[in-house]
C-alpha positions in Angstrom: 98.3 15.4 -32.3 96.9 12.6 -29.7 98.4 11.5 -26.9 99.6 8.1 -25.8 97.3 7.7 -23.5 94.0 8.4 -25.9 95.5 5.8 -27.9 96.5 3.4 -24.9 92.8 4.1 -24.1 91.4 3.4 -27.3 93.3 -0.1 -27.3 92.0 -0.7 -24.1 88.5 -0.2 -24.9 88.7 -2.0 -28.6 90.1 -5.3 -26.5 87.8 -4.8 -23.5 84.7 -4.8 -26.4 86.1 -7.9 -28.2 86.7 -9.7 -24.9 83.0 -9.0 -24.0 81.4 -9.9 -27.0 83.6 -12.9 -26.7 81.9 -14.3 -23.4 78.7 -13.3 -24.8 79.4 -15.7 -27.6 80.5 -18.6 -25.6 77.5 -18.7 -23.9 76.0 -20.5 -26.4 78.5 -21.9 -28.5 82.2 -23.7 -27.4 84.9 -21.4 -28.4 86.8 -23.5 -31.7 82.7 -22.9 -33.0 83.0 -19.3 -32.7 85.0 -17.5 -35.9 86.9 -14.2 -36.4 84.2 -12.6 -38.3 81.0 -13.2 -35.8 83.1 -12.1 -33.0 83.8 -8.7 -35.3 79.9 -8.6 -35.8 79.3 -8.4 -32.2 82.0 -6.4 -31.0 81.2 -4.4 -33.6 84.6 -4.1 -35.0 86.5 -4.6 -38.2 88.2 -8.1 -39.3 91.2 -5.6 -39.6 91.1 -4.3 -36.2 90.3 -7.5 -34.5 93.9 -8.7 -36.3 95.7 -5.7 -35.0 94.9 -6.7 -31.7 95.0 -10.6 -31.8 95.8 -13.8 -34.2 93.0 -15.6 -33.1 89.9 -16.3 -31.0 92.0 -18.5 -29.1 94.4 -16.2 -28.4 91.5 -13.9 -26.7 90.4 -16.6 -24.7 93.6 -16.8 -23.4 94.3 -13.3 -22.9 91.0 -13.4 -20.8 92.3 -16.0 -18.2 95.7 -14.7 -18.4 94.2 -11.0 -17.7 92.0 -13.4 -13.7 95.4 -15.4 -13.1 97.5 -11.8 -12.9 95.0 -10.2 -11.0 95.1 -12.9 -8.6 98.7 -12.9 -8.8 98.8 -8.9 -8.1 96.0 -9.3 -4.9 97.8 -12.0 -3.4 101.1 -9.8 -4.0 99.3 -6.3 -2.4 97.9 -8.7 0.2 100.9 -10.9 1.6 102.9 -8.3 3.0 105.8 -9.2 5.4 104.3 -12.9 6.5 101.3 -11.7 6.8 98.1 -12.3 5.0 95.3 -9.7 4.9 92.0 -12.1 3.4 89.8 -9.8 4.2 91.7 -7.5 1.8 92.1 -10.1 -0.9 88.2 -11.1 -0.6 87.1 -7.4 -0.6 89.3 -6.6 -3.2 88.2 -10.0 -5.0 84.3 -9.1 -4.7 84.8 -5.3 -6.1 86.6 -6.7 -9.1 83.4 -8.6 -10.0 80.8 -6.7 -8.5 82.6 -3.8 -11.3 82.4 -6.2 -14.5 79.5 -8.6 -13.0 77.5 -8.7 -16.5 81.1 -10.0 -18.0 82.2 -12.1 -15.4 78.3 -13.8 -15.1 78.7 -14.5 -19.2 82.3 -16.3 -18.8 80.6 -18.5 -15.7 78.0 -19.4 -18.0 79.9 -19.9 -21.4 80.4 -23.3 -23.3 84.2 -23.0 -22.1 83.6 -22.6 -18.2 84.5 -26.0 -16.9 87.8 -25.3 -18.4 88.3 -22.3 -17.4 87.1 -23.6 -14.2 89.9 -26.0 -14.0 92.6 -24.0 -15.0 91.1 -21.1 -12.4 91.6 -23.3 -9.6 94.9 -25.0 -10.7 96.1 -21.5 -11.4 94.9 -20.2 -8.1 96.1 -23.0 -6.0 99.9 -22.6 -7.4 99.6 -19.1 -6.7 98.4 -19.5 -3.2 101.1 -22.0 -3.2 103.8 -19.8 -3.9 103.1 -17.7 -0.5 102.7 -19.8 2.1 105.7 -20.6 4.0 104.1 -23.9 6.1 106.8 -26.7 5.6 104.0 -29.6 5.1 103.7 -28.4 1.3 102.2 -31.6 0.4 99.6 -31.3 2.6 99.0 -27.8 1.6 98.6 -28.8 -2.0 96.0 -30.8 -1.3 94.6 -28.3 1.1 94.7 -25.1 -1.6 93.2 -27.4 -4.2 89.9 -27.9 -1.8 90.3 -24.3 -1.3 90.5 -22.7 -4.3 88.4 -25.4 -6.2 85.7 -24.3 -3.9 86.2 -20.6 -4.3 85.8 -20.9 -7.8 82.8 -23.3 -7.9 81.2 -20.8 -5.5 81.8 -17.9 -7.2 80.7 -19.7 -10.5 77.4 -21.1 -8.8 76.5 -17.3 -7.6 77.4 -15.8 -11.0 75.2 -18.7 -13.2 72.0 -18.4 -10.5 69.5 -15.9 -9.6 70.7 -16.1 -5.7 69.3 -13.6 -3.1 72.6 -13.5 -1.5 74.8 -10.3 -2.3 78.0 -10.7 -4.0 79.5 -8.9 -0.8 77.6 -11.8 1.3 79.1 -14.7 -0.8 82.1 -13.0 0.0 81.7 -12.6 3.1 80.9 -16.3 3.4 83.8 -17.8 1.4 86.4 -15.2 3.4 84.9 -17.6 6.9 85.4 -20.7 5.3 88.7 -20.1 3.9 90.1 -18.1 7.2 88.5 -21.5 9.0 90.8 -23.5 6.6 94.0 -20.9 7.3 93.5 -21.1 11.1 93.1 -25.4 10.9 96.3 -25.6 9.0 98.3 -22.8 10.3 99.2 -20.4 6.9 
C-alpha cells in the first residue's frame, strides 16, 4: 500500500513538471496561445492528469505567481521577528531560492508573460513589505516600497534574461546595499 507522502510527492512532482514546461512555453508564445494539449506534450503528461491537477493553463499561471507571492510572504514572516528586520536573511534566503530552480526562474523572466508578472511581482511585494513596517508616514512608504521592490524585481529579471558575469550571490549582495541604504534613509 503507498503512503501519503509517495503520493503527496508524486503530486508534487507532476505540478512541478507542468509548471516548468509551462515557462518553457511562454518563452515563446503569450500564455491565452498556449493550449492544454501542448503543455501535456511537453510536460510529458496526459490531458487526464494535467485536469486532475488544474482547469486550465491559466489557472497554472496563476498558481505559479501565487506559489513567489507566498514565498515572499513566508521570508518576510521568518525574517521580521519582534520589530526587527533581518535583510540579510531575507536576500540570502531570496538568492538560494533562485540559485535552486535558476533554469525555471530564467524561463519565467524571459517568457511572453513577464511584464505582467513583473507588475504584479512588485505590486504584490510592495503590499507585502507594506504590511510590516510600522513607520507612521505610510504614504510615503508606499511610494518608497514601490521604487523598492520595482527595482528588485527588474534587477533580478535583468540578471535572469542576460549572460551577466556577476554571481547571483553578488547581485544579491548588491540589491541587499541598496535596499538597506533605502531602510536606513527612511527609518523601517
Amino acid at each position: 500500500m503507498e503512503s501519503d507522502g509517495g503520493r503527496d510527492r508524486r503530486i508534487g512532482k507532476t505540478r512541478k513538471a507542468i509548471k516548468r514546461a509551462l515557462a518553457k512555453l511562454m518563452i515563446d508564445k503569450n500564455l491565452e496561445k498556449i493550449n492544454v494539449s501542448e503543455l501535456c506534450n511537453i510536460a510529458d503528461i496526459s490531458r487526464r492528469t494535467f485536469y486532475l491537477h488544474y482547469s486550465s493553463v491559466e489557472a497554472v499561471f496563476k498558481e505559479i505567481e501565487d506559489d513567489i507571492f507566498s514565498g515572499y510572504y513566508n521570508l518576510q514572516c521568518r525574517y521580521n521577528q519582534n520589530g526587527k528586520y533581518d535583510m540579510q536573511g531575507i536576500y540570502s534566503a531570496l538568492v538560494r531560492g533562485i540559485t535552486n530552480d535558476l533554469a525555471y526562474y530564467r524561463d519565467l523572466a524571459k517568457g511572453k508573460g513577464s511584464a505582467e508578472l513583473f507588475i504584479r511581482l512588485y505590486s504584490s511585494f510592495r503590499s507585502i513589505r507594506l504590511d510590516f513596517i510600522t513607520n507612521n508616514e505610510q504614504s510615503t512608504m508606499y511610494h518608497v516600497q514601490t521604487f523598492l521592490n520595482a527595482g528588485l524585481i527588474a534587477t533580478i529579471f535583468e540578471w535572469l534574461c542576460s549572460d551577466s558575469p556577476i554571481t547571483i550571490q553578488e547581485l544579491g549582495d548588491c540589491i541587499q546595499r541598496i535596499c538597506l541604504a533605502g531602510h536606513k534613509e527612511f527609518d523601517f
